[in-house]
Each structure stands twice: as C-alpha cells, then as structure tokens.
CHARMM-style PDB file with segment names, atoms N, HN, CA, C and O in Angstrom:
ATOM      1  N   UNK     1       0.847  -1.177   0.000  1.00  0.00      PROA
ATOM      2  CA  UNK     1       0.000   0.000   0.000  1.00  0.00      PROA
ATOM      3  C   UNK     1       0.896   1.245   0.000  1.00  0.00      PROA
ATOM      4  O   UNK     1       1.949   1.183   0.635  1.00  0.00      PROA
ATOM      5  N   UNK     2       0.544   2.475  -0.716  1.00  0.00      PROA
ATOM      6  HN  UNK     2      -0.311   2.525  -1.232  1.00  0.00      PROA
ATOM      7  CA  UNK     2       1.050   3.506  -1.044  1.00  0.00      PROA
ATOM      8  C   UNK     2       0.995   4.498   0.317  1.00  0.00      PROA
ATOM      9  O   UNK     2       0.108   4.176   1.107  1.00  0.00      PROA
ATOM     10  N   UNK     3       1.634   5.402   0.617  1.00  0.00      PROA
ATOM     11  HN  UNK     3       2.354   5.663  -0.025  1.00  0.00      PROA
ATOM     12  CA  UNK     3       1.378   6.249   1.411  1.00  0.00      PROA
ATOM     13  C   UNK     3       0.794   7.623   0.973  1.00  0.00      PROA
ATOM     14  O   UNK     3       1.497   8.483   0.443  1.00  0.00      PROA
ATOM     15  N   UNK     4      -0.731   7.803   1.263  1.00  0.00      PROA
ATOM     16  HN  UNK     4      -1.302   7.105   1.694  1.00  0.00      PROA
ATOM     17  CA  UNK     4      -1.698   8.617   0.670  1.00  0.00      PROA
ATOM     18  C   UNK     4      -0.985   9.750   0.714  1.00  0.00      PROA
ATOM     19  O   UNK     4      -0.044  10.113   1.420  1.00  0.00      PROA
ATOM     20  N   UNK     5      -1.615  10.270  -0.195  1.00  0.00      PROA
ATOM     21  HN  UNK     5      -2.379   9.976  -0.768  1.00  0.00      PROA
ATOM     22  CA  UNK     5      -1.138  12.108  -0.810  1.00  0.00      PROA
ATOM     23  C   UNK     5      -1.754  13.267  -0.033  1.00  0.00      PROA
ATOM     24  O   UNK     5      -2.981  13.284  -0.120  1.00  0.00      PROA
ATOM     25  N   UNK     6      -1.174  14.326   0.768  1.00  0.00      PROA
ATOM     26  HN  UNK     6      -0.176  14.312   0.839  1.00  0.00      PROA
ATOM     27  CA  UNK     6      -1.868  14.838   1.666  1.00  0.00      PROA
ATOM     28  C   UNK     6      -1.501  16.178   1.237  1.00  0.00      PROA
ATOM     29  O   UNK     6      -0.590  16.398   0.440  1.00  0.00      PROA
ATOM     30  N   UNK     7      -2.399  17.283   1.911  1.00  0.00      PROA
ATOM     31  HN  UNK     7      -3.139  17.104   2.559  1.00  0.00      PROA
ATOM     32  CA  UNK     7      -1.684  18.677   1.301  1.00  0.00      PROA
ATOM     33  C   UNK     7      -1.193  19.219   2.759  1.00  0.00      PROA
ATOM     34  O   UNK     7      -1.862  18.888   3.738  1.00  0.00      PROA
ATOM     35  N   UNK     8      -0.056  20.033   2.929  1.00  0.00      PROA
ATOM     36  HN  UNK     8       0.487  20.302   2.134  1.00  0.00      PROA
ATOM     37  CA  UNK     8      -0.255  20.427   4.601  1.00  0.00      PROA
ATOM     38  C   UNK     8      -0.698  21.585   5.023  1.00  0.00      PROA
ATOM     39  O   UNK     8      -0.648  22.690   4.482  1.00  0.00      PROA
ATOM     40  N   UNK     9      -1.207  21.199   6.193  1.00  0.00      PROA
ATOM     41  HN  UNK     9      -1.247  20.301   6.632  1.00  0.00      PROA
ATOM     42  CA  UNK     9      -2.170  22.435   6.350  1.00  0.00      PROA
ATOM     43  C   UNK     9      -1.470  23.708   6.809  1.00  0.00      PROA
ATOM     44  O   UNK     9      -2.067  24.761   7.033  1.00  0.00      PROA
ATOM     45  N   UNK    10      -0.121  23.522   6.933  1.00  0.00      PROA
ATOM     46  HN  UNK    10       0.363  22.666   6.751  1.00  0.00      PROA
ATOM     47  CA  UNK    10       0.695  25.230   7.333  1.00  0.00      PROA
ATOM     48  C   UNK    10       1.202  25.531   6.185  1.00  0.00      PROA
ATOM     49  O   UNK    10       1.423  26.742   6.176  1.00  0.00      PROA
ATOM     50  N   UNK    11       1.468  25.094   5.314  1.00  0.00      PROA
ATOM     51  HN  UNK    11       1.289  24.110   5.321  1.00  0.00      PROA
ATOM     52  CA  UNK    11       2.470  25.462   3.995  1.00  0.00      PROA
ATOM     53  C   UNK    11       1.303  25.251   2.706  1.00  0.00      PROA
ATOM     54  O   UNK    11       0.863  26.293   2.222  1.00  0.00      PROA
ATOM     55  N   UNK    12       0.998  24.459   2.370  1.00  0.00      PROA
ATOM     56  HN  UNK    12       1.355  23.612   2.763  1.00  0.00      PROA
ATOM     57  CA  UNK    12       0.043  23.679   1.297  1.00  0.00      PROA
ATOM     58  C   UNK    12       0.669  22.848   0.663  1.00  0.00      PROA
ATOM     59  O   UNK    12       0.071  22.451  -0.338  1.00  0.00      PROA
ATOM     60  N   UNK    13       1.958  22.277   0.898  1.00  0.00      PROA
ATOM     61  HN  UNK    13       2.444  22.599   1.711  1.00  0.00      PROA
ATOM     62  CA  UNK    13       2.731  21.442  -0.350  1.00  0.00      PROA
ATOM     63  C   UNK    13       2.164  20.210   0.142  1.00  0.00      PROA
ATOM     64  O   UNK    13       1.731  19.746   1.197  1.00  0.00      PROA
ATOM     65  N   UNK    14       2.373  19.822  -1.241  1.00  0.00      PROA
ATOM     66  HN  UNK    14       2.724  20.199  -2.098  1.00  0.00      PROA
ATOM     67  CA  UNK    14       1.573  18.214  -1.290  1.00  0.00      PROA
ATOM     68  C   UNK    14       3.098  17.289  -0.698  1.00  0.00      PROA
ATOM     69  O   UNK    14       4.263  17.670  -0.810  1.00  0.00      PROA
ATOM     70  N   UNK    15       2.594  16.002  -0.068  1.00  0.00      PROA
ATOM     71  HN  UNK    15       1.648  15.693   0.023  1.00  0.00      PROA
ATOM     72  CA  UNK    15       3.502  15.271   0.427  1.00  0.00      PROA
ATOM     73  C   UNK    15       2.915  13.741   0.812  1.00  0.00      PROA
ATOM     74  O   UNK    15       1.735  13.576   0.503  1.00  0.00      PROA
ATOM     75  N   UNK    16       3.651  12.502   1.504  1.00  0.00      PROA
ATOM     76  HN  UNK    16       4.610  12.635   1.756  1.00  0.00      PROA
ATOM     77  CA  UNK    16       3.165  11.296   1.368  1.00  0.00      PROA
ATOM     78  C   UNK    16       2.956  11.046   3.124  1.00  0.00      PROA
ATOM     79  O   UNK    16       3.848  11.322   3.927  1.00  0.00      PROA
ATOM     80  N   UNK    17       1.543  10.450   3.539  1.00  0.00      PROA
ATOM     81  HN  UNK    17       0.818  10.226   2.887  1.00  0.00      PROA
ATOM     82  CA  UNK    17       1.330  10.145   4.846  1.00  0.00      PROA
ATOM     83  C   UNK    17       1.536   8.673   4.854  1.00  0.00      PROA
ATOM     84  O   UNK    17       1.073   8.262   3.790  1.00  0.00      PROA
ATOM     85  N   UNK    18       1.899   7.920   5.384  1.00  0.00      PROA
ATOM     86  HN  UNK    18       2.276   8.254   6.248  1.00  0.00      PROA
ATOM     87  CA  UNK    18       2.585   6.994   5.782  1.00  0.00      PROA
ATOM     88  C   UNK    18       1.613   6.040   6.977  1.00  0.00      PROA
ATOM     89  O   UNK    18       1.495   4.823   7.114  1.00  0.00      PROA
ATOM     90  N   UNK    19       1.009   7.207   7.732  1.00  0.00      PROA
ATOM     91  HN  UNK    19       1.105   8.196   7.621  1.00  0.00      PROA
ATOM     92  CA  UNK    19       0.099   6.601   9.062  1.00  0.00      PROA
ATOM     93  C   UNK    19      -0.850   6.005   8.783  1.00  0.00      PROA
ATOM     94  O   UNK    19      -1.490   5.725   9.796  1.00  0.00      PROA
ATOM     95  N   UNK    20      -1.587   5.413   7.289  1.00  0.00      PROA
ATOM     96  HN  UNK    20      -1.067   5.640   6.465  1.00  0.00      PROA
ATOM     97  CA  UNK    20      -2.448   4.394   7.280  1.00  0.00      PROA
ATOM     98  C   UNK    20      -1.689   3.152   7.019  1.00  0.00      PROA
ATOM     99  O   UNK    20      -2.299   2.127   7.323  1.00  0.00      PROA
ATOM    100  N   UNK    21      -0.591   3.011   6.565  1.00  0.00      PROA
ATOM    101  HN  UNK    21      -0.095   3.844   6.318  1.00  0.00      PROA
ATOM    102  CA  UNK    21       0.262   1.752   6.000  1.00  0.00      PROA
ATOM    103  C   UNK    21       0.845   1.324   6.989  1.00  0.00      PROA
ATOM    104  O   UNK    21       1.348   0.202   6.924  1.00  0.00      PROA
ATOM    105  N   UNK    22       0.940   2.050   8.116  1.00  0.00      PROA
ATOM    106  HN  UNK    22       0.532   2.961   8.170  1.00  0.00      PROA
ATOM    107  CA  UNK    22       1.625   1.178   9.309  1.00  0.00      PROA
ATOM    108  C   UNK    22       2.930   1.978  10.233  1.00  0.00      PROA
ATOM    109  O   UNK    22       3.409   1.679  11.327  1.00  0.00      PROA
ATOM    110  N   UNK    23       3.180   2.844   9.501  1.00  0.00      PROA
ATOM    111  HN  UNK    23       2.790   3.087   8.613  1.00  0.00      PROA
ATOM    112  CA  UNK    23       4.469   3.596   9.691  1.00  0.00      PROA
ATOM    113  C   UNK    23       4.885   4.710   9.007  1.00  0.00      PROA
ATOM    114  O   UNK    23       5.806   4.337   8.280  1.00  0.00      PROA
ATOM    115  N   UNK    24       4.640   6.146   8.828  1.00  0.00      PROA
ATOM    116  HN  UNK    24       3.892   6.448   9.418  1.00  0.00      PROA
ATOM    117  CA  UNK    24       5.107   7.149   8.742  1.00  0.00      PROA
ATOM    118  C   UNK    24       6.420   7.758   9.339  1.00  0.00      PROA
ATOM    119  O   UNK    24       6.961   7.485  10.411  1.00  0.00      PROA
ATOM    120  N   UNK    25       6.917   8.939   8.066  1.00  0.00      PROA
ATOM    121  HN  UNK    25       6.477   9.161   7.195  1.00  0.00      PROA
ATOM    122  CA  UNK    25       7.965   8.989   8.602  1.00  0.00      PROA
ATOM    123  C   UNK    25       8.115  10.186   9.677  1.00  0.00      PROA
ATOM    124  O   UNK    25       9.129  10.563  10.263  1.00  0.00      PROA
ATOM    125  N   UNK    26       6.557  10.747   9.766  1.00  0.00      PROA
ATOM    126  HN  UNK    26       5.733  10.440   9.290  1.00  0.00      PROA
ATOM    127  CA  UNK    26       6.492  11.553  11.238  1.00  0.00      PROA
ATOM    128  C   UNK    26       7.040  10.767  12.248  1.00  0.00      PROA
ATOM    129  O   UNK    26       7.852  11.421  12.903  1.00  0.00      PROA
ATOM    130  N   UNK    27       6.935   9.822  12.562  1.00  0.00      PROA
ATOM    131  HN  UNK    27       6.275   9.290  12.031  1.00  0.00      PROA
ATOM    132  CA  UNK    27       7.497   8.792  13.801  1.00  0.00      PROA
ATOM    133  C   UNK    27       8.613   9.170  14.307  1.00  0.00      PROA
ATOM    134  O   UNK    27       8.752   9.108  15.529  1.00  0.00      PROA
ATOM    135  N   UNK    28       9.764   9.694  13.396  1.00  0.00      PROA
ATOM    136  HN  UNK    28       9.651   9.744  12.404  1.00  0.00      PROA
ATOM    137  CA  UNK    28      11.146   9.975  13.574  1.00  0.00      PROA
ATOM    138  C   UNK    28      11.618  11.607  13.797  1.00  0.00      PROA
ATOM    139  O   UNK    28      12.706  12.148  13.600  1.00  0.00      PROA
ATOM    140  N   UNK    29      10.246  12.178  14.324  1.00  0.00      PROA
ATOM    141  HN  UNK    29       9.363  11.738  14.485  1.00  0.00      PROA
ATOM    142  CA  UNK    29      10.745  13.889  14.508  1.00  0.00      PROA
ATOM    143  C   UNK    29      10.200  13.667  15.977  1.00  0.00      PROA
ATOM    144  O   UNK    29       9.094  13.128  15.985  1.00  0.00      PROA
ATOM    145  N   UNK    30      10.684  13.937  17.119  1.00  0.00      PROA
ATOM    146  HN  UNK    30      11.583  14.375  17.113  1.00  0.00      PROA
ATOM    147  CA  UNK    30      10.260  14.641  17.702  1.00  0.00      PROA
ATOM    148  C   UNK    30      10.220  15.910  18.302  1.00  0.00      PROA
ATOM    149  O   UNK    30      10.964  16.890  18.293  1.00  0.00      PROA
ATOM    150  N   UNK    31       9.042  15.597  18.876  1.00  0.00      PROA
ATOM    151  HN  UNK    31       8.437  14.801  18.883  1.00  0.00      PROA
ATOM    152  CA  UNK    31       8.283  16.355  19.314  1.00  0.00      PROA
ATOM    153  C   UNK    31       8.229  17.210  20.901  1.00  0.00      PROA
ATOM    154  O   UNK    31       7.491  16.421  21.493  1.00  0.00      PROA
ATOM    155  N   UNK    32       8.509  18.178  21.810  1.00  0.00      PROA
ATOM    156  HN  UNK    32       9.108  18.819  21.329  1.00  0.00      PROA
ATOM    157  CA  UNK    32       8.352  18.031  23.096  1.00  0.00      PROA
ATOM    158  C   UNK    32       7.107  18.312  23.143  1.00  0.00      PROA
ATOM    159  O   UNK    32       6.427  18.353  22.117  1.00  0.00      PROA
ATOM    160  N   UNK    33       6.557  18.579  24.496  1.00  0.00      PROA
ATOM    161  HN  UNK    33       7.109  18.546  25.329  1.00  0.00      PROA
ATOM    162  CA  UNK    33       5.197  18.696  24.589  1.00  0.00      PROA
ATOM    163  C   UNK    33       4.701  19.960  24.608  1.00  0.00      PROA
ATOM    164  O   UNK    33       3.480  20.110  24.553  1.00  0.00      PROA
ATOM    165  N   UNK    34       5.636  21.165  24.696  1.00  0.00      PROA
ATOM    166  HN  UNK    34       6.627  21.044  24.741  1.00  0.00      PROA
ATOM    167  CA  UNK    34       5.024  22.036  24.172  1.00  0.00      PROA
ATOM    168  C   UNK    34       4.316  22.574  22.844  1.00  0.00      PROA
ATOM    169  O   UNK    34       3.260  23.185  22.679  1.00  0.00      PROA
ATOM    170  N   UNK    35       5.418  22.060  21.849  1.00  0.00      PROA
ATOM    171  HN  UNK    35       6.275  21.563  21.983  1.00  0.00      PROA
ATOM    172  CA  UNK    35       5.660  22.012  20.225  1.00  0.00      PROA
ATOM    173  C   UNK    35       4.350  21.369  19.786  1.00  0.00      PROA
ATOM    174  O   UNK    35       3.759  21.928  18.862  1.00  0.00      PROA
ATOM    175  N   UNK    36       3.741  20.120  20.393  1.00  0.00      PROA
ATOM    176  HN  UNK    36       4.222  19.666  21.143  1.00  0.00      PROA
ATOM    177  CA  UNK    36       2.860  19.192  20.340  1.00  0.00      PROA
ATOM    178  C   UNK    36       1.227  19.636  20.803  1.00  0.00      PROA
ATOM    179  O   UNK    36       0.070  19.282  20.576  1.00  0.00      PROA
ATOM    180  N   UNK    37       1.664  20.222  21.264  1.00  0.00      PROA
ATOM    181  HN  UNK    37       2.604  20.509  21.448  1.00  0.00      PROA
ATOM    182  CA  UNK    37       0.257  21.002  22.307  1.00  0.00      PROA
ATOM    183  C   UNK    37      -0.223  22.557  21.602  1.00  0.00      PROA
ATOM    184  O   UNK    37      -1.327  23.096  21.522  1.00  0.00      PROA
ATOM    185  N   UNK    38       1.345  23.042  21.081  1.00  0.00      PROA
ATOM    186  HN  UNK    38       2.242  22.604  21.146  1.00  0.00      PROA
ATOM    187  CA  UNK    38       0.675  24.005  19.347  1.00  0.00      PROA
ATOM    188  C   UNK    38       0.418  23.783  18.339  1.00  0.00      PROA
ATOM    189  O   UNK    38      -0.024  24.525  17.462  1.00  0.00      PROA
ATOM    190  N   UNK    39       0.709  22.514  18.321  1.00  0.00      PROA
ATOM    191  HN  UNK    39       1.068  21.911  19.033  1.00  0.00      PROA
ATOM    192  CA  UNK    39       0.448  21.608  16.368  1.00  0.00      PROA
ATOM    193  C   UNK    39      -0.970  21.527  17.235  1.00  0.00      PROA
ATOM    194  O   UNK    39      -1.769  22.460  17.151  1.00  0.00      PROA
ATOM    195  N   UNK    40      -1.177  20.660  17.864  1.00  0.00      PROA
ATOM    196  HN  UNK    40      -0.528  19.903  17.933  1.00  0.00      PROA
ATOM    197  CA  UNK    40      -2.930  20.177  18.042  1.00  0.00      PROA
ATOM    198  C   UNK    40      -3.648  21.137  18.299  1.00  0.00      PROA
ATOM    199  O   UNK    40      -4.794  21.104  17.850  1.00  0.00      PROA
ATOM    200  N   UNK    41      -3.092  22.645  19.337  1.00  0.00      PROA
ATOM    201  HN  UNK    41      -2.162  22.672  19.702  1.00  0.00      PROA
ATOM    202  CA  UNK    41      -4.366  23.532  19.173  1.00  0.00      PROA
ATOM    203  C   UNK    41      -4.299  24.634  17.651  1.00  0.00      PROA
ATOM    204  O   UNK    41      -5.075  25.582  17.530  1.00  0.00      PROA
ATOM    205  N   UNK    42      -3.460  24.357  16.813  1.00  0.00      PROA
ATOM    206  HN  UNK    42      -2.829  23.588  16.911  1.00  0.00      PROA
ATOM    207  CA  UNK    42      -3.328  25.106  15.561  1.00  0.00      PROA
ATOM    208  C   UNK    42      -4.066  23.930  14.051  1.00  0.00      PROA
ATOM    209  O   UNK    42      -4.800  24.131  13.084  1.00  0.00      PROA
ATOM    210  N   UNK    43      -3.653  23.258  14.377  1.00  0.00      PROA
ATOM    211  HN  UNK    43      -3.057  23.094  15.163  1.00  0.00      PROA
ATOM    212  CA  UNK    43      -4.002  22.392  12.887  1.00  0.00      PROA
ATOM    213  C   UNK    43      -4.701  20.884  12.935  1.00  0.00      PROA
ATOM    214  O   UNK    43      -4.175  19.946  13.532  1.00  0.00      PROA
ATOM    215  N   UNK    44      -5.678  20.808  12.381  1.00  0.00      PROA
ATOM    216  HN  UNK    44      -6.106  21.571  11.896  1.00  0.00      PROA
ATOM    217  CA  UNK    44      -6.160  19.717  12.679  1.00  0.00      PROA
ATOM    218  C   UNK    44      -5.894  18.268  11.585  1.00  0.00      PROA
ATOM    219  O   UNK    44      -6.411  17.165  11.759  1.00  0.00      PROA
ATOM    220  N   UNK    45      -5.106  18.588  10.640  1.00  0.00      PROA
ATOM    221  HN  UNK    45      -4.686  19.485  10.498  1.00  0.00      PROA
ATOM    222  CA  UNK    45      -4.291  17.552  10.074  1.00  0.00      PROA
ATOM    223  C   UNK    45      -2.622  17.720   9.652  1.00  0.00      PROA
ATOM    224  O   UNK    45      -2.046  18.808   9.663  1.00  0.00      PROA
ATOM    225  N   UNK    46      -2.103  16.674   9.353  1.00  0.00      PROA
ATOM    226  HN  UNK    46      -2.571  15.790   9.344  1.00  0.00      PROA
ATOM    227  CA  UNK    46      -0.714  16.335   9.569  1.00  0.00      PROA
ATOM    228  C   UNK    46      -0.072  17.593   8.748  1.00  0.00      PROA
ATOM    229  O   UNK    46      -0.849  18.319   8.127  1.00  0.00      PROA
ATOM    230  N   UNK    47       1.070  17.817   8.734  1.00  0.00      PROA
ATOM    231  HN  UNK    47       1.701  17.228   9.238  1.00  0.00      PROA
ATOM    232  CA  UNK    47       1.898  18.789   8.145  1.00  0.00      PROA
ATOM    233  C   UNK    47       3.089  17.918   7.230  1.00  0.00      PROA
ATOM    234  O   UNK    47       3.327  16.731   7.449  1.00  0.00      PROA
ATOM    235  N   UNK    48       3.661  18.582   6.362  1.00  0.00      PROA
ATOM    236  HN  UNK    48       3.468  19.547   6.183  1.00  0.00      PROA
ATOM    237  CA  UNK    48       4.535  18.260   5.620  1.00  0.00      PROA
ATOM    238  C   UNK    48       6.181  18.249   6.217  1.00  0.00      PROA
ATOM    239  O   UNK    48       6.579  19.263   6.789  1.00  0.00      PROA
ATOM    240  N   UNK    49       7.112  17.053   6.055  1.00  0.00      PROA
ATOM    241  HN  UNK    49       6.788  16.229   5.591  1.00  0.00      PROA
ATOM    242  CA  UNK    49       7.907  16.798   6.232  1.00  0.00      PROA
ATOM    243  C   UNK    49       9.081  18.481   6.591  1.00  0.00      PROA
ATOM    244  O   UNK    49       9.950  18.591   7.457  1.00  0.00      PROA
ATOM    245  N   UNK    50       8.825  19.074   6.005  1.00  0.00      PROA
ATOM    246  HN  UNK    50       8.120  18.984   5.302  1.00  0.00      PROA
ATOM    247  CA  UNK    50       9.358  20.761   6.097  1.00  0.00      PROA
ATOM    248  C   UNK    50       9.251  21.304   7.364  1.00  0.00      PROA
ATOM    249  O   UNK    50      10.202  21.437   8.134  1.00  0.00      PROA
ATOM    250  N   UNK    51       7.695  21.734   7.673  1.00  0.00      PROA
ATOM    251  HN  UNK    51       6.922  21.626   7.047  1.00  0.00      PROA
ATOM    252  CA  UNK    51       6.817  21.860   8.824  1.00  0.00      PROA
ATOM    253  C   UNK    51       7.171  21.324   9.889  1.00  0.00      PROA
ATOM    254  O   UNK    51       7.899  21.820  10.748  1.00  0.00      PROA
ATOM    255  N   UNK    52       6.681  20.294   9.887  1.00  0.00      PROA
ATOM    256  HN  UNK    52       6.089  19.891   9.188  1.00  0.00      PROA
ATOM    257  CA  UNK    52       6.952  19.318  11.252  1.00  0.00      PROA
ATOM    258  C   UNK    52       8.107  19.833  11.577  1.00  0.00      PROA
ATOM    259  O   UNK    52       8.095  20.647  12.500  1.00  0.00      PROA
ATOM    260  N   UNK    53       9.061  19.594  11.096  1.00  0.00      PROA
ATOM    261  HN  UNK    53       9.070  18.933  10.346  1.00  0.00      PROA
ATOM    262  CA  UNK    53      10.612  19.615  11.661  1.00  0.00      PROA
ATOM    263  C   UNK    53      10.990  21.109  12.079  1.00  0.00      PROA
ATOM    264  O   UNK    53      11.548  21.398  13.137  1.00  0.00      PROA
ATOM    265  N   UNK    54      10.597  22.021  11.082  1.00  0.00      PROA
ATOM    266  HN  UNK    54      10.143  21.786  10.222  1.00  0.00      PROA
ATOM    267  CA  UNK    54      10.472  23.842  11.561  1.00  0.00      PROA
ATOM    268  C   UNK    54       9.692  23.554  13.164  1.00  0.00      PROA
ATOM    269  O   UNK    54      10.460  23.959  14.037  1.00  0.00      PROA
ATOM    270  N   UNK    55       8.404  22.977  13.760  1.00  0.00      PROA
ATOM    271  HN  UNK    55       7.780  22.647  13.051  1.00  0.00      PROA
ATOM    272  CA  UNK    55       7.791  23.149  14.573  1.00  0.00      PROA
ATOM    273  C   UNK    55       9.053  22.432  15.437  1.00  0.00      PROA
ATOM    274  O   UNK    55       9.656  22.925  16.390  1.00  0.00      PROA
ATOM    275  N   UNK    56       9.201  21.505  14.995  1.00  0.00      PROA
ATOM    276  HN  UNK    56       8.712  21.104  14.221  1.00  0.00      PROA
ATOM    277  CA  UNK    56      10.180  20.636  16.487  1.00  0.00      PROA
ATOM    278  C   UNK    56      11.281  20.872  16.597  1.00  0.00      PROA
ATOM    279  O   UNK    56      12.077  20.092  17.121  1.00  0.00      PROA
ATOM    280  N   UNK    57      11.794  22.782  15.808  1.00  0.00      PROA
ATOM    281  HN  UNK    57      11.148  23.415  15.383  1.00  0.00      PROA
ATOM    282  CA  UNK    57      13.003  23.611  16.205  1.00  0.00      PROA
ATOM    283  C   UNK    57      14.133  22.875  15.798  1.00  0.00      PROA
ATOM    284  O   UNK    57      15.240  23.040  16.310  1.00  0.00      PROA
ATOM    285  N   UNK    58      13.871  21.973  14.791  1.00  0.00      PROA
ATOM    286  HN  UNK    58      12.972  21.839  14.375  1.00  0.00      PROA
ATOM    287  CA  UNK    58      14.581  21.690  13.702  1.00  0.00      PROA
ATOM    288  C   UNK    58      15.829  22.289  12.504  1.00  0.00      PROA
ATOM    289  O   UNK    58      17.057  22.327  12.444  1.00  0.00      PROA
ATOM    290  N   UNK    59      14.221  22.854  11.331  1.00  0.00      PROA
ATOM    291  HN  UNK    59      13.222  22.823  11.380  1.00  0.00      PROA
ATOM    292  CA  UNK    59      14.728  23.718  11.010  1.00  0.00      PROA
ATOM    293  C   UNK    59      14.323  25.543  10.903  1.00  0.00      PROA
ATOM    294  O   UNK    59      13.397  25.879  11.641  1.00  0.00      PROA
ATOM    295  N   UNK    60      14.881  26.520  10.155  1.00  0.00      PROA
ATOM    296  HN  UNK    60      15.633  26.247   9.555  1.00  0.00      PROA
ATOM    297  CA  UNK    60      13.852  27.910  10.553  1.00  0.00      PROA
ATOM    298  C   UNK    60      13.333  28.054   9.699  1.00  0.00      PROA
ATOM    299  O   UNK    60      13.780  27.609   8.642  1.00  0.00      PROA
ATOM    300  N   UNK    61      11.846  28.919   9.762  1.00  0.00      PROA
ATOM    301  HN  UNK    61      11.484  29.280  10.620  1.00  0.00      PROA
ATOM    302  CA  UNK    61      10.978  29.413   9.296  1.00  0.00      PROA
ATOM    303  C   UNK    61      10.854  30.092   8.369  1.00  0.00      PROA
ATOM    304  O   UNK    61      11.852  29.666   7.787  1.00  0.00      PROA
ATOM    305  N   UNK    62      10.364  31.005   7.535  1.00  0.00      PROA
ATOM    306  HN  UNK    62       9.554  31.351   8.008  1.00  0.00      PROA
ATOM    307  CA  UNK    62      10.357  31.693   6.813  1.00  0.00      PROA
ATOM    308  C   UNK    62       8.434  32.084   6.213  1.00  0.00      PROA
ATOM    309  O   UNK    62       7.500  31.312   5.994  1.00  0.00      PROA
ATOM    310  N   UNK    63       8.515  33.299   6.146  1.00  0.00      PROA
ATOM    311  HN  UNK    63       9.273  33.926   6.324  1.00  0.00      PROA
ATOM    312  CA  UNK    63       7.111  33.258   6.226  1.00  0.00      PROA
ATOM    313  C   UNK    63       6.556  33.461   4.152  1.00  0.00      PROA
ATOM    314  O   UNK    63       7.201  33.986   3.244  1.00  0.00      PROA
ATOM    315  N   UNK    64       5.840  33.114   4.132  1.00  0.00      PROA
ATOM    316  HN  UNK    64       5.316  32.687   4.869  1.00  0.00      PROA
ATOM    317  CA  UNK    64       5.807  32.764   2.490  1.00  0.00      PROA
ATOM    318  C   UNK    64       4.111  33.640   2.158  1.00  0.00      PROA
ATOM    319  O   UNK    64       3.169  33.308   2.877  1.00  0.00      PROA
ATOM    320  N   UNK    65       3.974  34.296   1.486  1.00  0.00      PROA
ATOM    321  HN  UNK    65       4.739  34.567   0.902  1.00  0.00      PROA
ATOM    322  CA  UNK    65       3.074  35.472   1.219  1.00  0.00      PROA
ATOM    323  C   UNK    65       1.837  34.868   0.896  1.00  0.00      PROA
ATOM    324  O   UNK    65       1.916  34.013   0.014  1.00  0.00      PROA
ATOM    325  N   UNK    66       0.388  35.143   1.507  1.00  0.00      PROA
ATOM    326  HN  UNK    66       0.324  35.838   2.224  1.00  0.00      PROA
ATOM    327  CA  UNK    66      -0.303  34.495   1.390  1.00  0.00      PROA
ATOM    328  C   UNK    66      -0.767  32.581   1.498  1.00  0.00      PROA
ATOM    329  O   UNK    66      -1.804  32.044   1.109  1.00  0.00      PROA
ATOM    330  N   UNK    67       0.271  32.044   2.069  1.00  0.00      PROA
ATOM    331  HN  UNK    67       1.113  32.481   2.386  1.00  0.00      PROA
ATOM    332  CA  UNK    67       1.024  30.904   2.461  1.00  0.00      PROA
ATOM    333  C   UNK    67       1.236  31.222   4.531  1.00  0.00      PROA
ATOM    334  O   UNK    67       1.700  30.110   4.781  1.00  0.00      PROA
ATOM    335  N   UNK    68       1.211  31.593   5.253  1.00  0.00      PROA
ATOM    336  HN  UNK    68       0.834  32.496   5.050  1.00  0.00      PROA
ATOM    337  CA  UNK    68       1.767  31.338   6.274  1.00  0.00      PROA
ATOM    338  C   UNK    68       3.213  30.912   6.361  1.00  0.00      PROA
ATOM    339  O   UNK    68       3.975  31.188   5.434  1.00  0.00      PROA
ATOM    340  N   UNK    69       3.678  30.176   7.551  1.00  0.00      PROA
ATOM    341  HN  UNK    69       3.059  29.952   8.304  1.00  0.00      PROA
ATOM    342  CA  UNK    69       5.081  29.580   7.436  1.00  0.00      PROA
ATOM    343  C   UNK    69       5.329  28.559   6.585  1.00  0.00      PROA
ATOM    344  O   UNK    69       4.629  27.562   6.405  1.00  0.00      PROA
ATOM    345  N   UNK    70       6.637  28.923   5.926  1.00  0.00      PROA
ATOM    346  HN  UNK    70       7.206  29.733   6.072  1.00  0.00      PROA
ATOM    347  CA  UNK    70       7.363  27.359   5.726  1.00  0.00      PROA
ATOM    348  C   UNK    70       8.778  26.902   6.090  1.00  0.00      PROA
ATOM    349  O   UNK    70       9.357  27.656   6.872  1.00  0.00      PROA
ATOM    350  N   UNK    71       9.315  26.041   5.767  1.00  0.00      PROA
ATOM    351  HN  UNK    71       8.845  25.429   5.132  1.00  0.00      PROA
ATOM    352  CA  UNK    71      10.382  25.731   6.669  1.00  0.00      PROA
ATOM    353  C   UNK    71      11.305  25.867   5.409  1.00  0.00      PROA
ATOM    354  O   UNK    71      11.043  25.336   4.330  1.00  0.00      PROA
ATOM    355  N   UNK    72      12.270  26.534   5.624  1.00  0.00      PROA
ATOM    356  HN  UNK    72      12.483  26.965   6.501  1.00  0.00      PROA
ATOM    357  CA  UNK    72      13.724  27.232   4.151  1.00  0.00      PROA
ATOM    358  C   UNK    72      13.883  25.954   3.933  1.00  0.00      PROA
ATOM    359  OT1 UNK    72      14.687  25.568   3.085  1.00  0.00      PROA
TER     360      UNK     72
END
C-alpha cells in the first residue's frame, strides 16, 4: 500500500502520509510537549515533512506570502 497524498495544512505542499500503511515517517521527529500542544491547538491535520521539523526547532521558518510559514 502507497502512502496517501496529503496537502499540509501550514504550507500547502503536497507530500506522502505513511500513518495508514503502518508507519510514517512523522514517527522519527520529535516532538516536546510544548511544540505538540501548538500543532494540536493550531491544525487539525498532519503537516509536511518541512513543517513538522520547523515546529520541532529543527529547522527555521520563513514566512511565504499568502502561504503562512514554511520551513527554508
């Protein structure tokens, strides 16, 4: 099984979710619980590989015009 095509909801780029096949590669960022506690009260589906990692102070931000954040 493929890992479905998702758009993310902070950036819009399309990307592959992994969490119906058994294993995504969100699994491998974490997260503390603050970082975690602003993804869930900000967005109510997954974010793109970029994102995630900008949120878990990864990498930095950059704000993209009519777009919100994305991660450089």
């Amino acid at each position: 099984m493929e890992p479905r095509r998702q758009r993310c909801e902070a950036c819009g780029v399309e990307f592959g979710c992994g969490a119906d096949v058994g294993r995504c590669w969100c699994d491998q960022v974490d997260l503390d619980a603050a970082a975690l506690a602003r993804l869930r009260a900000s967005y109510d589906r997954c974010l793109c590989p970029g994102c995630l990692r900008a949120a878990a102070g990864l990498l930095p931000l950059t704000r993209v015009p009519g777009r919100g954040m994305r991660a450089l």
